[in-house]
MARKOLDO-882041 format. One record per atom (N, C-alpha, C): x, y, z; residue in three letters. Coordinates in steps of 0.05 Angstrom, whole numbers, padded with zeros to 5 digits, always signed. Example, Ala and Ser with C-alpha at 12.3 -4.5 7.8 and 13.67 -1.06 7.14 Angstrom:
<rs>
+00264-00114+00156ALA/+00246-00090+00156ALA/+00264-00066+00156ALA/+00257-00045+00142SER/+00273-00021+00143SER/+00258+00001+00157SER/
</rs>
This chain:
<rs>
+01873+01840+01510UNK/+01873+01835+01539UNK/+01858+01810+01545UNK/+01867+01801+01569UNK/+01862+01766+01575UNK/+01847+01769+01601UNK/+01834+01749+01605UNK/+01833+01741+01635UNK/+01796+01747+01648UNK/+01778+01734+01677UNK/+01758+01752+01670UNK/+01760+01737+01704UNK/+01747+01759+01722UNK/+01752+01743+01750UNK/+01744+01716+01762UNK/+01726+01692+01736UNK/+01722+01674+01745UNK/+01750+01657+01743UNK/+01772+01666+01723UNK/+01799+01653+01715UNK/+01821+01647+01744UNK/+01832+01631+01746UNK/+01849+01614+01772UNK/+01874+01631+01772UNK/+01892+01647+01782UNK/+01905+01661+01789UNK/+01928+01644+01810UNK/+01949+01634+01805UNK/+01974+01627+01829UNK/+01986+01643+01833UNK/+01996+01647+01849UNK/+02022+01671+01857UNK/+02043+01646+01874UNK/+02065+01644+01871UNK/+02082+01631+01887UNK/+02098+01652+01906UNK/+02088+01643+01944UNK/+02102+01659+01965UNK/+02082+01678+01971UNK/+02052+01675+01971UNK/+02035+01695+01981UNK/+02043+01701+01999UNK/+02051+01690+02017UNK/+02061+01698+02052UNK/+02078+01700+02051UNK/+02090+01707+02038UNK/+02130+01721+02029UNK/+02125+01761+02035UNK/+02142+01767+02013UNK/+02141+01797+02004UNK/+02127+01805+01988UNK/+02135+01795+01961UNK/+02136+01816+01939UNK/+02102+01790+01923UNK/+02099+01770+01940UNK/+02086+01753+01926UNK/+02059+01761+01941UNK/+02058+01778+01973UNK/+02041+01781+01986UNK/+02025+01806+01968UNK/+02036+01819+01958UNK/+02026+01850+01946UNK/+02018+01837+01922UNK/+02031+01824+01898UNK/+02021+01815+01878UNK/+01992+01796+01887UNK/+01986+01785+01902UNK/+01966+01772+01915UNK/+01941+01791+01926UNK/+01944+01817+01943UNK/+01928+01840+01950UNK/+01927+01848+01915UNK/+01928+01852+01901UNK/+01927+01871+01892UNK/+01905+01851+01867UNK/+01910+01831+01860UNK/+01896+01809+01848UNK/+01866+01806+01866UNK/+01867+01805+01892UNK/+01840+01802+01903UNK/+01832+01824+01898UNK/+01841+01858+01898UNK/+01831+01872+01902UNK/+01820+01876+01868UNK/+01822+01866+01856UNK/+01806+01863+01829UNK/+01789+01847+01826UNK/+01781+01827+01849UNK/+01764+01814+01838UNK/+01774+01779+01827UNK/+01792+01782+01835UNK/+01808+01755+01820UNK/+01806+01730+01840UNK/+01811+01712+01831UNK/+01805+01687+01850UNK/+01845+01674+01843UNK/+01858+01676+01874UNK/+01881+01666+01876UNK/+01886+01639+01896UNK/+01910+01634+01881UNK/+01921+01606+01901UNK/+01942+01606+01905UNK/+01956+01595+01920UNK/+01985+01600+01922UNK/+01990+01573+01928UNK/+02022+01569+01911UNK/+02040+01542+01932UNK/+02059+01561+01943UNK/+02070+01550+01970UNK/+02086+01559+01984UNK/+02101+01539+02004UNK/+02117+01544+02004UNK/+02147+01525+02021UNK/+02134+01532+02057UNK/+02120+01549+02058UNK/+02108+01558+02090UNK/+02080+01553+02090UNK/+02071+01534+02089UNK/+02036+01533+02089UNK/+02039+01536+02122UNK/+02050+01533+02133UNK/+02038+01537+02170UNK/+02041+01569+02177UNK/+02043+01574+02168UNK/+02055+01611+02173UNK/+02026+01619+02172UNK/+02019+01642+02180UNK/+01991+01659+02176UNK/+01985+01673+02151UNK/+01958+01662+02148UNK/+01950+01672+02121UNK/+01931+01698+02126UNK/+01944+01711+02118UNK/+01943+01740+02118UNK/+01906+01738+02098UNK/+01911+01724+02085UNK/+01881+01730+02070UNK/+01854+01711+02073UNK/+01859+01697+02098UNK/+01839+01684+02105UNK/+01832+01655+02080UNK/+01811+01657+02079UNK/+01796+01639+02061UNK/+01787+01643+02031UNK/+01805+01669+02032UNK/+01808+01683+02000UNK/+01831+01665+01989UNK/+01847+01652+01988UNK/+01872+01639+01977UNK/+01872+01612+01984UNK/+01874+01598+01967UNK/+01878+01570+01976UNK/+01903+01567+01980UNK/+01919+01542+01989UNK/+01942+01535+02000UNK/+01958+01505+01989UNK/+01976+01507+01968UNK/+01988+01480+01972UNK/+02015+01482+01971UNK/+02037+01464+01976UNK/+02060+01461+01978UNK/+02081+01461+01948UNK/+02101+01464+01947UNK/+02119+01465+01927UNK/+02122+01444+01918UNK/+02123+01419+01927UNK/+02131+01390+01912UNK/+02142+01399+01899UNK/+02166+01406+01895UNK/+02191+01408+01876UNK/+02200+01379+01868UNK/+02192+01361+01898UNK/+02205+01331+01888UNK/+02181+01316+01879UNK/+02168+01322+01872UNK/+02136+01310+01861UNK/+02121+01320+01843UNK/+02135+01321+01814UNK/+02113+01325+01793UNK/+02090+01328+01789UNK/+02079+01306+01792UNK/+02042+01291+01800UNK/+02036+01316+01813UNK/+02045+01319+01842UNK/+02026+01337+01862UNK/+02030+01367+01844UNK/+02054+01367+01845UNK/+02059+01395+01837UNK/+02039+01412+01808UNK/+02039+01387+01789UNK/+02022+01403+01766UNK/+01994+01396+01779UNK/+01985+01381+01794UNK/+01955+01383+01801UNK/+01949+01413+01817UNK/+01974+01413+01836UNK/+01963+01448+01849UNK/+01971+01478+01824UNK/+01972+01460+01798UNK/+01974+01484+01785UNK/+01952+01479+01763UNK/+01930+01458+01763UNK/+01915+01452+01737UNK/+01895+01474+01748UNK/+01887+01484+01721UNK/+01862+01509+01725UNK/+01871+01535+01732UNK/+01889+01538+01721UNK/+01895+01568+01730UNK/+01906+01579+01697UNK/+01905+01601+01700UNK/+01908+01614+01672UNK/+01936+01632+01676UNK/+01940+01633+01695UNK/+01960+01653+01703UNK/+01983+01645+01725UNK/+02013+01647+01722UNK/+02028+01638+01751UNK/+02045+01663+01746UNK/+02044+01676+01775UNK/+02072+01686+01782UNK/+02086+01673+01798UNK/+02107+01684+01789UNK/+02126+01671+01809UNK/+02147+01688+01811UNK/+02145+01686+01845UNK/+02166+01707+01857UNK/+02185+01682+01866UNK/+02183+01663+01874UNK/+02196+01634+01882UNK/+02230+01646+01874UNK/+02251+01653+01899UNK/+02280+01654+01890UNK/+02291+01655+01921UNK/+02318+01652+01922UNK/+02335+01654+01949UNK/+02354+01682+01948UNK/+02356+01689+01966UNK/+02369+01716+01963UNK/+02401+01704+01963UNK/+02410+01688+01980UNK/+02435+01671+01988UNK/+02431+01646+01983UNK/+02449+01626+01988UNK/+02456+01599+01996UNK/+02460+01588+02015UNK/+02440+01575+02031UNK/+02441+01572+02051UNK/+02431+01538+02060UNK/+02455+01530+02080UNK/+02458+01496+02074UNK/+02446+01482+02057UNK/+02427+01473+02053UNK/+02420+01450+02028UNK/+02409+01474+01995UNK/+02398+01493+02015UNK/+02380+01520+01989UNK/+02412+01533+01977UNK/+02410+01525+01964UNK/+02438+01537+01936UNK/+02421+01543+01919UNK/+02436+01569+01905UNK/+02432+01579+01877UNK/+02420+01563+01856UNK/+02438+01543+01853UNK/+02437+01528+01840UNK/+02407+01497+01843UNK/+02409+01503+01866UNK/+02381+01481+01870UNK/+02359+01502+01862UNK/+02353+01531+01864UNK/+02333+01542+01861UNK/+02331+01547+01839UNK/+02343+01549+01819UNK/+02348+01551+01788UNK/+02338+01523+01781UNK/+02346+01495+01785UNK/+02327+01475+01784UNK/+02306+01482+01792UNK/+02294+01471+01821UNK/+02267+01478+01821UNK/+02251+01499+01812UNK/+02266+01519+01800UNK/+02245+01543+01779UNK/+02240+01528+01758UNK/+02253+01515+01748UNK/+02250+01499+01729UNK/+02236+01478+01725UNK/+02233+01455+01752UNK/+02213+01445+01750UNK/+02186+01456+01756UNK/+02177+01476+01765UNK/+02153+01502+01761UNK/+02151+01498+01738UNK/+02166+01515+01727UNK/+02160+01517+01698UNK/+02145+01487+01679UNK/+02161+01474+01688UNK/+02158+01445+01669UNK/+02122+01434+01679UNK/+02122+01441+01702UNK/+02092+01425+01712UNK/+02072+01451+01706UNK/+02082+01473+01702UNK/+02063+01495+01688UNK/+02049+01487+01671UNK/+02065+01480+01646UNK/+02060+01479+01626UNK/+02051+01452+01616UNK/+02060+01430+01641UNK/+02037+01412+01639UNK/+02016+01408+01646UNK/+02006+01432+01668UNK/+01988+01439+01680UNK/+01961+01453+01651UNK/+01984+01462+01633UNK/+01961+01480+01617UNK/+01957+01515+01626UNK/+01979+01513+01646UNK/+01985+01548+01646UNK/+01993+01562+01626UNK/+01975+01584+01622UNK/+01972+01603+01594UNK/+02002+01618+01589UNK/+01996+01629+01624UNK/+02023+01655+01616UNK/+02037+01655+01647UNK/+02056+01657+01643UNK/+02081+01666+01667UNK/+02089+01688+01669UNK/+02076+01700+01689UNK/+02100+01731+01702UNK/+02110+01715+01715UNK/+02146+01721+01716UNK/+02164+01717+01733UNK/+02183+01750+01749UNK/+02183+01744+01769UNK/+02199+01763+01787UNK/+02219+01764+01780UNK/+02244+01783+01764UNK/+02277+01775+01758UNK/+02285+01793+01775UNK/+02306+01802+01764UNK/+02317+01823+01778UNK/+02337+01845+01744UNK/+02345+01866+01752UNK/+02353+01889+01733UNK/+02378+01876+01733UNK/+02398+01872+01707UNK/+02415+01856+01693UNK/+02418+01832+01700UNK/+02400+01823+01703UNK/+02403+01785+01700UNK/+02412+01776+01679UNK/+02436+01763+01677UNK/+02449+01750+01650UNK/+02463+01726+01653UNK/+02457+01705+01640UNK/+02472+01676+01643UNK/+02503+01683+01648UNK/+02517+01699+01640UNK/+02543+01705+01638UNK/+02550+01719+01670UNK/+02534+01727+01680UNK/+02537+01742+01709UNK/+02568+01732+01720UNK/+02587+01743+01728UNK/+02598+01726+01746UNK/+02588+01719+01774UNK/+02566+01741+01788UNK/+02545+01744+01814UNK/+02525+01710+01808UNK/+02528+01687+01825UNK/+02506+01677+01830UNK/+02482+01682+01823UNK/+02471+01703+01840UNK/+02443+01710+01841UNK/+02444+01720+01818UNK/+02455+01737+01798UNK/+02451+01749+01772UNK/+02452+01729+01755UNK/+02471+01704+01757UNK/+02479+01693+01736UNK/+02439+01672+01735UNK/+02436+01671+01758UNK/+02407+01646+01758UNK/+02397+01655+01756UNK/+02381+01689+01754UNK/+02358+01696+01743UNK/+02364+01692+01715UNK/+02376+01698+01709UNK/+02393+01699+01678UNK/+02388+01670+01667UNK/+02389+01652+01676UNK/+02381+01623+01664UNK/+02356+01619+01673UNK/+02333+01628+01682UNK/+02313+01624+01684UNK/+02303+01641+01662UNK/+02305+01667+01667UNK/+02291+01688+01637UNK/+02295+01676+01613UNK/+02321+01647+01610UNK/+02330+01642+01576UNK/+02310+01613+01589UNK/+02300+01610+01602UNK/+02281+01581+01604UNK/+02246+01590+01606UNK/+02244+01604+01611UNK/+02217+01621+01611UNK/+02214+01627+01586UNK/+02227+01640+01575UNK/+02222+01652+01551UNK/+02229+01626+01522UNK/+02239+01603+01526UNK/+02231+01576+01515UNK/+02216+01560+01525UNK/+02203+01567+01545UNK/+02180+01553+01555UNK/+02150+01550+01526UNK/+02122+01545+01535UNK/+02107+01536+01519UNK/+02090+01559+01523UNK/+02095+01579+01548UNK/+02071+01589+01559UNK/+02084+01623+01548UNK/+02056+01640+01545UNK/+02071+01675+01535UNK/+02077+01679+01560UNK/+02092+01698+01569UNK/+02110+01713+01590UNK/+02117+01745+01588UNK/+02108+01751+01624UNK/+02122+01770+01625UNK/+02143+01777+01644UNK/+02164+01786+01640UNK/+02189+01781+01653UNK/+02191+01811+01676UNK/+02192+01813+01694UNK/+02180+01834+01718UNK/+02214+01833+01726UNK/+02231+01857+01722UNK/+02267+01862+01730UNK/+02263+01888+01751UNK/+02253+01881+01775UNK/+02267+01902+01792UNK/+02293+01917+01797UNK/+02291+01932+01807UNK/+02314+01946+01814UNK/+02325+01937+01849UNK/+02319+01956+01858UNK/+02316+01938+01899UNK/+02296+01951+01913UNK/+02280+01941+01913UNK/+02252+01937+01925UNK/+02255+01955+01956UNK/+02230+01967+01963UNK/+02232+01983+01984UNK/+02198+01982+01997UNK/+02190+01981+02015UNK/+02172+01981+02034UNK/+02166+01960+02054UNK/+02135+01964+02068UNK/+02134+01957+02088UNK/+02142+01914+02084UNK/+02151+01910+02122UNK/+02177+01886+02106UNK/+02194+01883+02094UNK/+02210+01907+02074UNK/+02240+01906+02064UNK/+02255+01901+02081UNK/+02277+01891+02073UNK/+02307+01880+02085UNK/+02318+01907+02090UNK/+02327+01915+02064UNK/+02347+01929+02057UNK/+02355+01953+02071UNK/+02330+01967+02069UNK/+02327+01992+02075UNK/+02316+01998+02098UNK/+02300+01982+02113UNK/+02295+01976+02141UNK/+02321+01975+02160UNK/+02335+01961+02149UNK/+02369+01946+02166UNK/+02386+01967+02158UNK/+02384+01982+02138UNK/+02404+02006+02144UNK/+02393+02028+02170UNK/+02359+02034+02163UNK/+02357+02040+02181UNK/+02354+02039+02216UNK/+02360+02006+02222UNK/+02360+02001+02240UNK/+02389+01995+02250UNK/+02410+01996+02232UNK/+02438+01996+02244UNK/+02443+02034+02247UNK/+02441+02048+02238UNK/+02437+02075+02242UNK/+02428+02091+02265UNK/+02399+02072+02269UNK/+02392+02082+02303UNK/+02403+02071+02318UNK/+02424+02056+02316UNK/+02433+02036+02337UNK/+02461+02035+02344UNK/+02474+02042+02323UNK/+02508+02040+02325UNK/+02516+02074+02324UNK/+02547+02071+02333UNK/+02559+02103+02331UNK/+02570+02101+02304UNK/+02572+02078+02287UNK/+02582+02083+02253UNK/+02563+02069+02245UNK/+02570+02074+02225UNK/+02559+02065+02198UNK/+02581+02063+02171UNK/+02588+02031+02163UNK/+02610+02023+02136UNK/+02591+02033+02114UNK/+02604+02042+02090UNK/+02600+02040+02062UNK/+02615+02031+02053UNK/+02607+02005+02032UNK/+02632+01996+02024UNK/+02638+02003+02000UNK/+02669+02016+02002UNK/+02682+02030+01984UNK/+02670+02058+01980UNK/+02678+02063+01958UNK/+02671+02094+01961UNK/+02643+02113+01955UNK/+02625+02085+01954UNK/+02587+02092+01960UNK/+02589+02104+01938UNK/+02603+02106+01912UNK/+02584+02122+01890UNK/+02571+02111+01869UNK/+02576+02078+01873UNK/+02559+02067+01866UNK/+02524+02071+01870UNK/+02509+02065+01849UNK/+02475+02073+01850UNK/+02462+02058+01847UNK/+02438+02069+01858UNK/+02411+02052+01866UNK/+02388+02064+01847UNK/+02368+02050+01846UNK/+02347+02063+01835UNK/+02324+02051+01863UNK/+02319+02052+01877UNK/+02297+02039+01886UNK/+02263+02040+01880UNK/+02254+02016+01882UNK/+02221+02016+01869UNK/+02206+02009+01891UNK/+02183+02017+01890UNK/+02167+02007+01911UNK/+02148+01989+01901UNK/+02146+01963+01925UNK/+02148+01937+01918UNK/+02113+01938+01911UNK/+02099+01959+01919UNK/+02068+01957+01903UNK/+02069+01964+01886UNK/+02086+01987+01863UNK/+02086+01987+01852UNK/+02099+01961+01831UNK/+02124+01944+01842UNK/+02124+01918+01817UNK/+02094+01911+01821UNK/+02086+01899+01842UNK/+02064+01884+01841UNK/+02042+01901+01821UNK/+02042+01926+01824UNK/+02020+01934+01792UNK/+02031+01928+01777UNK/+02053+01928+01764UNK/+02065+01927+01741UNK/+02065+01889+01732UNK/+02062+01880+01753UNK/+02057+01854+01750UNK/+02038+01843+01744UNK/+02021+01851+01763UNK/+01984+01844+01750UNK/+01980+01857+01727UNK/+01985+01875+01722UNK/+01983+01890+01698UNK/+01994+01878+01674UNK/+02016+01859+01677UNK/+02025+01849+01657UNK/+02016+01819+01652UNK/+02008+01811+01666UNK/+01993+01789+01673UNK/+01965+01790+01652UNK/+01950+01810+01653UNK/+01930+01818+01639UNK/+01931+01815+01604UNK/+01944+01814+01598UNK/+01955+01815+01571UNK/+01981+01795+01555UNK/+01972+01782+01533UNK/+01980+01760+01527UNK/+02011+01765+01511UNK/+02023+01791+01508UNK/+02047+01789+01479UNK/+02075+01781+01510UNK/+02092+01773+01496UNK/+02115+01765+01512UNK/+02128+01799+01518UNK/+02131+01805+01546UNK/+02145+01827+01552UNK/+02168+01833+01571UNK/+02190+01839+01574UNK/+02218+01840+01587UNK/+02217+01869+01594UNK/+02211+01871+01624UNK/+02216+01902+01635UNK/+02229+01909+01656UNK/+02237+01929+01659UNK/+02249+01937+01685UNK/+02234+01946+01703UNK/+02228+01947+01727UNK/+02218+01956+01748UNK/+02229+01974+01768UNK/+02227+02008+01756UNK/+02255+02024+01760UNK/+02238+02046+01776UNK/+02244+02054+01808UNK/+02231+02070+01813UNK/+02245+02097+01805UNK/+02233+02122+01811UNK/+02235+02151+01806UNK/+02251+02167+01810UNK/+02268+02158+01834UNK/+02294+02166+01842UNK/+02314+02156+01836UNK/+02341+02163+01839UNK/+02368+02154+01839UNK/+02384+02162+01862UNK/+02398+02139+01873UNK/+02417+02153+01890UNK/+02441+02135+01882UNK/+02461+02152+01889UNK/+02483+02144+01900UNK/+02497+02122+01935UNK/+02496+02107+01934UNK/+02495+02097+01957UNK/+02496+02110+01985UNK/+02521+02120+01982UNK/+02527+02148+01997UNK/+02504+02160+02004UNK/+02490+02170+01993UNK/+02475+02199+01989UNK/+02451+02174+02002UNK/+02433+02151+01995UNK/+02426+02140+01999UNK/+02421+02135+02037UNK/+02446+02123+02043UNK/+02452+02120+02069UNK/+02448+02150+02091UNK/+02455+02175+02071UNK/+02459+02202+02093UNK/+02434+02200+02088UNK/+02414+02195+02067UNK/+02391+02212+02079UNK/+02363+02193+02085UNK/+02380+02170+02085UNK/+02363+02158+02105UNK/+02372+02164+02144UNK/+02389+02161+02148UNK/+02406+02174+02172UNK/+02391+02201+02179UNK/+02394+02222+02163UNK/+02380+02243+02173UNK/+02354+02243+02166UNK/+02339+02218+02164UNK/+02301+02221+02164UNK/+02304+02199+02193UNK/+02324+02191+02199UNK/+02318+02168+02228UNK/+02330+02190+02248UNK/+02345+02219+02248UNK/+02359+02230+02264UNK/+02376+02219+02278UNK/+02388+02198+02264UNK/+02422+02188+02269UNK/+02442+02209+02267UNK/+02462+02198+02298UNK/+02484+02212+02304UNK/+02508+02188+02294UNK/+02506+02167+02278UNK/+02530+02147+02269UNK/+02541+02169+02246UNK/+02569+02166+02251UNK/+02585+02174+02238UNK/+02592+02154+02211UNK/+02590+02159+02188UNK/+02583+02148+02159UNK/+02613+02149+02145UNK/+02623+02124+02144UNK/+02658+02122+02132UNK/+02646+02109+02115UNK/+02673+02110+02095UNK/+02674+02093+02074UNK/+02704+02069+02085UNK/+02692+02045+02078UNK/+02715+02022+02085UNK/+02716+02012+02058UNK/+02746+01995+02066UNK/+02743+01969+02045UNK/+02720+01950+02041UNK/+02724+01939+02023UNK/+02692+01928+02025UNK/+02701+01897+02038UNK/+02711+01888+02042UNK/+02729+01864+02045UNK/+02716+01867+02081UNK/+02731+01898+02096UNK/+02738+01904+02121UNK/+02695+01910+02128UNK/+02689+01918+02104UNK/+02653+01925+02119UNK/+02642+01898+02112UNK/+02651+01882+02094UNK/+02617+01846+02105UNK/+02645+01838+02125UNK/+02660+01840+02135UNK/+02671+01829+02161UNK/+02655+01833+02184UNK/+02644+01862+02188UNK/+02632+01882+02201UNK/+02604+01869+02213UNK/+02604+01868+02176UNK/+02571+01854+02176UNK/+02566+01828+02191UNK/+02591+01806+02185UNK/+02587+01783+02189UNK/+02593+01782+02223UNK/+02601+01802+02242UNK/+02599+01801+02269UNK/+02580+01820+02277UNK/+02563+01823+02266UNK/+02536+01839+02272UNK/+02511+01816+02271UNK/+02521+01802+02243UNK/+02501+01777+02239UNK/+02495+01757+02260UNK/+02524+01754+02274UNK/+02526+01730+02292UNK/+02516+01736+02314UNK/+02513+01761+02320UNK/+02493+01778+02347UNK/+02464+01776+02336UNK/+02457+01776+02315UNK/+02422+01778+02305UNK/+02414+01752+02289UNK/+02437+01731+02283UNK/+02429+01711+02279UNK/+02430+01706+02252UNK/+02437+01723+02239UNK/+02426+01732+02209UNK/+02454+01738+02194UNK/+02441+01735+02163UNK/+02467+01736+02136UNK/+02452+01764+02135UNK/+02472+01781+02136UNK/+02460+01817+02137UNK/+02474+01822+02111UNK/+02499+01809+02096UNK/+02509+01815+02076UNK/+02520+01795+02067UNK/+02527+01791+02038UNK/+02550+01767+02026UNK/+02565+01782+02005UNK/+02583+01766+02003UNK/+02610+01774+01988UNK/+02606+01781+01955UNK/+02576+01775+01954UNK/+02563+01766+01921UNK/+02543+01797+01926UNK/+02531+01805+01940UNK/+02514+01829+01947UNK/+02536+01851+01935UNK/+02555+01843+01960UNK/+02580+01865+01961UNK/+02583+01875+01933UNK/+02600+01865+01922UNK/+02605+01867+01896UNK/+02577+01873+01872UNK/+02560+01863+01879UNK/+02550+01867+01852UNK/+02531+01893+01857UNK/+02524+01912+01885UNK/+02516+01926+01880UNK/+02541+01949+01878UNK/+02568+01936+01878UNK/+02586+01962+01875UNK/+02598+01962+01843UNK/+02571+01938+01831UNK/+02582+01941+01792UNK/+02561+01957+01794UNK/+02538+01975+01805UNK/+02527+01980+01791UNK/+02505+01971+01780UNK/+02496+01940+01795UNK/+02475+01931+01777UNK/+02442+01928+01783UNK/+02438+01950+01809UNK/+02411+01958+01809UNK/+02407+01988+01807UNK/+02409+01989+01778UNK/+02399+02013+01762UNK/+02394+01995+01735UNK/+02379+02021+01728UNK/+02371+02014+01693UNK/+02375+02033+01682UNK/+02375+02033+01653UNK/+02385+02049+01631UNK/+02357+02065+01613UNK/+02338+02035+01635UNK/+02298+02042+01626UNK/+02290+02065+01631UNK/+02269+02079+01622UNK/+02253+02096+01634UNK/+02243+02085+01660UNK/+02227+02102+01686UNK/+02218+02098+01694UNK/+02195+02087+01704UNK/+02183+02059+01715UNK/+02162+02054+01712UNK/+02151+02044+01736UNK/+02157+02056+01765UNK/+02139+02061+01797UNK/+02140+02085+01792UNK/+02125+02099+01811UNK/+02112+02119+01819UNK/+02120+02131+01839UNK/+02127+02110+01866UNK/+02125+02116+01888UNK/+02157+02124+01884UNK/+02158+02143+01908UNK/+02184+02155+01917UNK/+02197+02151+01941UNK/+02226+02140+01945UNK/+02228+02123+01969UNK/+02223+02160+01994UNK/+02234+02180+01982UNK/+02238+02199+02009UNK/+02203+02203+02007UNK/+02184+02202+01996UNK/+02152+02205+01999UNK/+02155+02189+02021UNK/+02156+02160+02011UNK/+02151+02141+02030UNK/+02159+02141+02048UNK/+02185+02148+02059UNK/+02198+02149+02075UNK/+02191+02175+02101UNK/+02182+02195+02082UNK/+02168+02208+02106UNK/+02151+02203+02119UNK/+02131+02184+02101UNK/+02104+02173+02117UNK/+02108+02150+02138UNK/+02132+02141+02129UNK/+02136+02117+02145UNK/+02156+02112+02171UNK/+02167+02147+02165UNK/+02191+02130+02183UNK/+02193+02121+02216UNK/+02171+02132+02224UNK/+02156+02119+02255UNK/+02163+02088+02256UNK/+02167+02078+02233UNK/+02164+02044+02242UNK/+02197+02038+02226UNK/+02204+02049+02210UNK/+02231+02038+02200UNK/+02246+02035+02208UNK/+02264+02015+02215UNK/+02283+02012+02236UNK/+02290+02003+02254UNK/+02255+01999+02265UNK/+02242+02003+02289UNK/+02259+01967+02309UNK/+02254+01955+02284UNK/+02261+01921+02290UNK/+02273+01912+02273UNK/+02302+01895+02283UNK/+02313+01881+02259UNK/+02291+01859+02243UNK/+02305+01862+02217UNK/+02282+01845+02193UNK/+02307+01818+02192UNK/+02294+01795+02193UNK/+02314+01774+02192UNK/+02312+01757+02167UNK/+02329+01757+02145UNK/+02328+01737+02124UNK/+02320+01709+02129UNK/+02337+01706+02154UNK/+02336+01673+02156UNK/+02313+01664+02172UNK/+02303+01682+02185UNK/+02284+01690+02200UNK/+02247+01694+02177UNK/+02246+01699+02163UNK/+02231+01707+02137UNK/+02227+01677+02121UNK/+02257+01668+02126UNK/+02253+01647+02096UNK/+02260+01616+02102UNK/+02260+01609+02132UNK/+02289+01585+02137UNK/+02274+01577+02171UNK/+02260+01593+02183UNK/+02263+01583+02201UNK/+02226+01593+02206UNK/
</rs>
């Protein structure tokens, strides 16, 4: 085991999601963190506990100086879509140049945020570029641990917030195709332990981040519906005919609520794992405790990350 609380700690996206909890959970040990982030004007949730510098993706120089002295980087740094100049493909570069100023920085070890079947071969975008980051991390200089969620659930989720808020709101509800496609969902404190936790320790490790349950999409959607006491009537469509759906729902909230690359790849099947289980939390636990606020307000991607 590595590390001792006088050691420099980055997290990339403290004022994001999944980088805000890996960040709480690091102070709450005692750890001294810093973050770069693409939003330094946004509110810092942790005061004068976190320092603050920018991504310089296009500046080397700056970029390995806001990373010299740290023993440790996560990085949650990714785009969920493509959106005007932010492509796939530019964020798979700039992970890359991260990586490169890491390790000229003298960063020890890299947790990176992936996702559950990331593979260079993906035909999915977003699968195929975690997939070339995990084969560039793992030839990097620095030990690594590779953090593969499943689809993330709590307070601030997209996902599961916006089902529940099209549910209190509309008389339907699309599934696209015939919802028997599955989920595993994790709860996003729990990656963040599994992150710090792996952070702690120096051997190179590749895990899944699989919470406790399984659903079926279907089954998923009814019983979030009956914890919000929705009266939307729950079809199954083409999937083609439901991101149509989506994409005139979006243009009312402003927002990419779905893409053609989502569509498909959660109807291969590809947030589940074949792993044991390794969250704790349970989305219907949580969901009982929470559901006073779920729903409550649309959650906006572009809104979160763009504007």
């Amino acid at each position: 085991m590595v590390g001792s609380n006088d050691e420099l700690h980055i997290v990339t996206g403290a004022f994001g999601y999944t980088g805000k909890y890996i960040t709480k959970k690091l102070l709450s040990l005692g750890k001294k963190v810093h973050t770069i982030t693409g939003h330094p004007n946004r509110p810092n949730p942790f005061g004068g506990k976190v320092g603050i510098s920018l991504f310089n993706f296009d500046n080397q120089t700056e970029l390995v100086k806001s990373l010299q002295g740290a023993v440790t980087l996560y990085n949650t740094y990714w785009v969920r879509f493509s959106y005007k100049q932010v492509t796939f493909d530019k964020a798979v570069e700039n992970t890359k140049v991260l990586i490169k100023a890491a390790e000229e920085a003298g960063v020890q070890r890299i947790v990176h945020i992936s996702i559950t079947n990331a593979s260079e071969s993906s035909p999915f975008p977003y699968f195929r570029g975690k997939g070339m980051l995990e084969k560039a991390i793992c030839q990097s200089s620095m030990s690594y641990a590779i953090i593969r969620p499943t689809v993330l659930f709590g307070h601030e989720d997209i996902l599961i917030n916006n089902i529940a808020w099209l549910l209190r709101r509309f008389p339907l509800f699309a599934i696209l195709g015939s919802g028997t496609y599955k989920l595993q969902p994790v709860f996003v404190e729990d990656v963040a332990e599994l992150a710090v936790k792996a952070g702690q320790y120096g051997e190179n490790v590749i895990m899944d981040a699989v919470g406790p349950e399984t659903y079926t999409f279907h089954e998923m959607v009814q019983f979030i519906a009956e914890k919000v006491h929705s009266k939307a009537k729950i079809m199954c469509l083409n999937p083609l005919l439901t991101l149509f759906f989506s994409r005139v729902i979006g243009y009312f909230v402003n927002d990419v609520i779905l893409t053609r690359d989502e569509v498909y790849g959660l109807m291969s099947n590809l947030l589940i794992s074949g792993n044991p289980t390794t969250g704790r939390t349970r989305l219907s636990d949580w969901l009982d405790g929470n559901i006073e606020s779920i729903g409550i307000k649309y959650a906006s991607e572009l809104g979160r990350h763009y504007r």
